[in-house]
C-alpha positions as MATLAB code, in Angstrom:
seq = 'XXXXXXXXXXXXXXXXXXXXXXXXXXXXXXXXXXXXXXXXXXXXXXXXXXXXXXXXXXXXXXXXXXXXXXXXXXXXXXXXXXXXXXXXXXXXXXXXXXXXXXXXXXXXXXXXXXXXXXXXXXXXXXXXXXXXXXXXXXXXXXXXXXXXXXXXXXXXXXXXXXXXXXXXXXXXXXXXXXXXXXXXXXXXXXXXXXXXXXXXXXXXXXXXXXXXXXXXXXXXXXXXXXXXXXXXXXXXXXXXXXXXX';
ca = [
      12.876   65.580  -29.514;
      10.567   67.505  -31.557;
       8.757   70.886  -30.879;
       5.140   69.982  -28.799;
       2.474   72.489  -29.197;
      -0.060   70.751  -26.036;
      -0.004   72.334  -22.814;
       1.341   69.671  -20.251;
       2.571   69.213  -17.131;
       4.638   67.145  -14.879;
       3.408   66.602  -11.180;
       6.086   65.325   -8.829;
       5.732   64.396   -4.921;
       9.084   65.028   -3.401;
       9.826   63.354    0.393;
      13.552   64.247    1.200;
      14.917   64.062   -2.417;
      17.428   66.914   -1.269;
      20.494   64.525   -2.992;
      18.423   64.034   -6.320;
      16.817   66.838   -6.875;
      19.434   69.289   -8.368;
      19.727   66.696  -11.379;
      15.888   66.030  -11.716;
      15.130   69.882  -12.372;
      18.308   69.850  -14.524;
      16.835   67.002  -16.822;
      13.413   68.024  -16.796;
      14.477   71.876  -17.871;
      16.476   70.406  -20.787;
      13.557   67.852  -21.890;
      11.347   71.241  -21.155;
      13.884   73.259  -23.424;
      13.692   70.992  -26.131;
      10.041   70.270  -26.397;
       9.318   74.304  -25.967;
       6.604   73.392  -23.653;
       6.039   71.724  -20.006;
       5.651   72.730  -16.125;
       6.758   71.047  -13.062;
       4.796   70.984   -9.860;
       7.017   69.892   -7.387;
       4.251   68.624   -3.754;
       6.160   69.065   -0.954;
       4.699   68.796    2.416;
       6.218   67.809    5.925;
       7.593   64.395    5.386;
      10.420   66.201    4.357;
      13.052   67.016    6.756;
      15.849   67.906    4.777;
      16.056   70.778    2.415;
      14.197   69.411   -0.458;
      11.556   72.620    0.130;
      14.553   75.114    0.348;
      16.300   73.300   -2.925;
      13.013   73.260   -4.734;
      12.187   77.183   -3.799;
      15.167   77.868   -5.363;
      14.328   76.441   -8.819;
      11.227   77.669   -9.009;
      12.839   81.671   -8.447;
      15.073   81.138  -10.793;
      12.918   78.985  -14.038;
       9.074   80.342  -13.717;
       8.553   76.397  -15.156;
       9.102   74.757  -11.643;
       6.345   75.732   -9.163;
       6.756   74.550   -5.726;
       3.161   73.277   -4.264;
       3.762   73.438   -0.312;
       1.168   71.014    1.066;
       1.708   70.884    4.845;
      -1.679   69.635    5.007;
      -1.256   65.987    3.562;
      -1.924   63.204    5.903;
      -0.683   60.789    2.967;
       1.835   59.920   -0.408;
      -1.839   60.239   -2.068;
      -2.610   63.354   -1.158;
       0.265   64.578   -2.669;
      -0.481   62.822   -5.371;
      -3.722   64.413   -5.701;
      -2.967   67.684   -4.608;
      -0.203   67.899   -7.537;
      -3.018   67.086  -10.028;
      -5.268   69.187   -9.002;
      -2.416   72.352   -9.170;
      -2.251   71.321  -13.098;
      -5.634   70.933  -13.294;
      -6.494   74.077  -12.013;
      -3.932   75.700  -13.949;
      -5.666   74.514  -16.964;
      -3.046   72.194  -18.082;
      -4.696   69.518  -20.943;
      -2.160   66.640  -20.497;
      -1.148   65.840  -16.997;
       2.058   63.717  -15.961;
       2.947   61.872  -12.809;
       6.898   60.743  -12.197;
       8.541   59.671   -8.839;
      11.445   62.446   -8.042;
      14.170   59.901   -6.703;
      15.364   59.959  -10.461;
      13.917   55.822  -10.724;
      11.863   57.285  -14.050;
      13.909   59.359  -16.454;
      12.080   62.538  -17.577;
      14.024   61.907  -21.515;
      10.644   59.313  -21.587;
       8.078   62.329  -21.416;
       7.897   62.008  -25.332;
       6.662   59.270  -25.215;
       3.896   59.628  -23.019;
       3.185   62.663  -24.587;
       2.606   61.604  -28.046;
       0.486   58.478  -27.096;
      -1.704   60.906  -25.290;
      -1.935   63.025  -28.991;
      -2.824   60.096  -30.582;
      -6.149   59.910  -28.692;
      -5.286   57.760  -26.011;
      -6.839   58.785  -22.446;
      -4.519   57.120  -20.627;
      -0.673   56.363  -20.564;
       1.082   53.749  -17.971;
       4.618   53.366  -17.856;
       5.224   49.949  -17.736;
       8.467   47.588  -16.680;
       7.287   44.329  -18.224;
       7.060   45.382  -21.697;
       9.641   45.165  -24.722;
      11.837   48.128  -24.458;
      11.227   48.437  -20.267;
      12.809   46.988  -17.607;
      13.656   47.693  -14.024;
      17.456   45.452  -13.814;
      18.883   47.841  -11.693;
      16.187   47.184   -8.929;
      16.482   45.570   -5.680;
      14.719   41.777   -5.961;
      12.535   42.842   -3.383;
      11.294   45.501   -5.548;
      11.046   43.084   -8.413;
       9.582   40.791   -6.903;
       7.020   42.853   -5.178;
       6.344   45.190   -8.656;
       5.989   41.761  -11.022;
       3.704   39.482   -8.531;
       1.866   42.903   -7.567;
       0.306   42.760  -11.240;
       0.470   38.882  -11.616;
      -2.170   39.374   -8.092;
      -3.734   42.523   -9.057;
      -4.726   41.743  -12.888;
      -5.825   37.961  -11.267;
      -8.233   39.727   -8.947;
      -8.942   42.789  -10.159;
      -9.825   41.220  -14.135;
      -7.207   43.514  -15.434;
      -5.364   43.162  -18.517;
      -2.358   45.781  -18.095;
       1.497   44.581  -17.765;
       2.317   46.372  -14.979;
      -0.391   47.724  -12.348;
       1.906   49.003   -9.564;
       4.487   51.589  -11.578;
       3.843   55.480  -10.999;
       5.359   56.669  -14.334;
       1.878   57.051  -15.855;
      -0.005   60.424  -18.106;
      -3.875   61.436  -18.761;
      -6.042   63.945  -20.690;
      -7.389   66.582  -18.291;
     -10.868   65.123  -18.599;
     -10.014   61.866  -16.513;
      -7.517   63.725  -14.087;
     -11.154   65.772  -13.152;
     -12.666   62.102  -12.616;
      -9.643   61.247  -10.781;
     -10.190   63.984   -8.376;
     -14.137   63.683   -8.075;
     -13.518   60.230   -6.882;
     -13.061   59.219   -2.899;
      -9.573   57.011   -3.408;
      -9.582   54.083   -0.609;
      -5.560   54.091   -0.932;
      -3.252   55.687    1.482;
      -0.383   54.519   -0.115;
       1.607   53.518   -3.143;
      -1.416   51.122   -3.885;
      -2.494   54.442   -5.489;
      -1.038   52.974   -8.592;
      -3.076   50.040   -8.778;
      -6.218   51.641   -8.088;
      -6.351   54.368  -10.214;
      -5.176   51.165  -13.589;
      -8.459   49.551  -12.234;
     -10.382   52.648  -11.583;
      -9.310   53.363  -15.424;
      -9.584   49.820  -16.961;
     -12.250   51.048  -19.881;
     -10.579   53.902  -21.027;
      -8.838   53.991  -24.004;
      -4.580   53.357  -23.007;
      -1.661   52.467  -24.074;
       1.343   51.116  -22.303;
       4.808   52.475  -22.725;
       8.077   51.102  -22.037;
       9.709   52.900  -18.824;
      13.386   52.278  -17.598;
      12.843   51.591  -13.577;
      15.778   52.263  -10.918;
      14.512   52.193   -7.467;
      17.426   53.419   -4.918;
      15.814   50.916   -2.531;
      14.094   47.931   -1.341;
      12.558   50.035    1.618;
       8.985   49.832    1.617;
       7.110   50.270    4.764;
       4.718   47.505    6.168;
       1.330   50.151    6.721;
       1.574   50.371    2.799;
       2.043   47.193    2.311;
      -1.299   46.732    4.427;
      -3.169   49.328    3.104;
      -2.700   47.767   -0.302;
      -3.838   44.512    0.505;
      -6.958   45.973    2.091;
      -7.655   47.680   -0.925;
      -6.785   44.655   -3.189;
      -9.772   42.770   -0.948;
     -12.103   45.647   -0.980;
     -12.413   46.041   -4.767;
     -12.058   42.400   -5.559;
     -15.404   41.593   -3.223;
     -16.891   44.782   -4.808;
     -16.567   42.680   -8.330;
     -17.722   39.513   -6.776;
     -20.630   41.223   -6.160;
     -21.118   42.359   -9.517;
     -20.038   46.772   -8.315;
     -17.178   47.354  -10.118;
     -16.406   51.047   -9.949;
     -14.812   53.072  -13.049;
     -14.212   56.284  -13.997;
];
């Protein structure tokens, strides 16, 4: 990896990761040691019940680049979403990373977010279905869900991306501060979707991501919430409103 001069950061919602989380810090301070730049902001908030806020405390006292955001507050995954972009946005951080924290996106991939977001792009989605990505290790519920997901979404939605449902994704402050203006319908992992159409005339670029989910479980109010948002934005666009930021 080479030397990076931007100020980024990494935003991370952790739900009982207590079992990864040791070897996520571990990878992200080496990719942070080698790129002699980065912060973590590790969103935490009472969905956890093991010692995921304990673990994480711990990192943080001991390497000043892990911050532990406490959010007991959150009703939902996308407020912790949110309320880990905002941290970096408030800390004045100018490129802004989101990564799951079960260790299903490896942080050695940062690069190459990072360096499509210097060449001027606005946007950066980690994506499954491109050459170079893949997600073979993954449940085929997960597969099946993530891959007909965007066949559905980009059918509905008039989207063009190869994958609209993965969380592995980067942006220039400027849109995280539309991101956070804007009054999300999702409640769930739909997130993902939404904010790909939300984003649809920016200026992106795709990047290959390595995907290991460690399992098929995915709960049936997301699943619902998703398809209500699906509906809601694709009879917005039949009637000609088709909100971007």
């Amino acid at each position: 990896m080479k030397h990076h001069d931007q100020n980024w950061a990494v935003i991370i919602p952790m739900a009982n990761e207590e079992a990864e989380l040791t070897t996520l810090c571990t990878l992200l301070a080496q990719v942070f040691t080698e790129l002699q730049s980065g912060k973590a902001f590790l969103v935490i908030d009472t969905v956890s019940t093991d010692n995921t806020l304990a673990l994480a405390k711990t990192f943080s006292a001991s390497d000043t680049r892990f911050e532990v955001i406490w959010a007991p507050q959150n009703r939902s995954v996308v407020d912790a979403y949110t309320r880990g972009y905002r941290a970096a946005y408030e800390n004045g951080y100018d490129l802004i990373i989101e990564m799951d924290a079960n260790l299903s996106h490896d942080p050695f991939t940062i690069p190459l977010f990072l360096e499509a977001l210097d060449k001027g792009n606005e946007c950066v989605f980690g994506s499954r279905f491109i050459e170079g990505g893949s997600m073979n290790d993954s449940p085929p519920l997960r597969k099946f869900l993530s891959y007909y997901g965007t066949v559905i979404a980009n059918r509905l939605l008039a989207t063009k991306l190869t994958d609209m449902t993965s969380g592995y994704q980067g942006f220039q402050r400027e849109v995280v501060a539309r991101i956070l203006e804007y009054r999300l319908k999702s409640t769930g992992h739909f997130f993902q979707t939404e904010i790909r159409y939300l984003l649809r005339n920016r200026t992106y670029k795709e990047v290959p991501i390595h995907y290991q989910a460690p399992s098929p479980r995915i709960s049936f109010s997301s699943l619902k919430n998703a398809w209500s948002c699906l509906w809601y934005y694709s009879w917005q666009q039949l009637k000609g409103n088709r909100p971007a930021l």
